[in-house]
C-alpha positions, 0 to 999 in steps of 0.5 A: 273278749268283746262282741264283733272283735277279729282275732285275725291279722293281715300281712303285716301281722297288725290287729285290725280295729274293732268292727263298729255297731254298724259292722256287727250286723252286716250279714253277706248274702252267702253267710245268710245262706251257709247259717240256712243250710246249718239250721236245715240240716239241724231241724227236727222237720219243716215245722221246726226248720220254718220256725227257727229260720223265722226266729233267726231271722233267716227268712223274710216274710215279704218276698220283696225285700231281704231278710231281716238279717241281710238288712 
């Protein structure tokens, strides 16, 4: 399997193309905000939520601008 392949077809039972590189790393601001819930809910305390949310690249350092993910 390769990474970013979709294994779902549409209506007309076609497999969609292959995402490009450029696909892969698009991040929706509702996925960034579902994976910070799961990490959250998975976090031993507010040490170890800050520091894989970081490591994720969940948050974002300045608050002007998105997280790394969602760039």
């Amino acid at each position: 399997m390769t990474i970013g392949a979709r294994r779902t077809t549409d209506d007309t039972g076609s497999i969609p193309a292959p995402r490009n590189a450029a696909d892969a790393f698009k991040v929706s601001d509702e996925q960034v905000q579902r994976a910070r819930l799961v990490v959250a809910e998975n976090s031993a305390d507010s040490a170890d939520l800050r520091e894989l949310l970081d490591m994720l690249g969940l948050i974002s350092g300045n608050p002007d601008q998105p997280p790394p993910v969602a760039r």
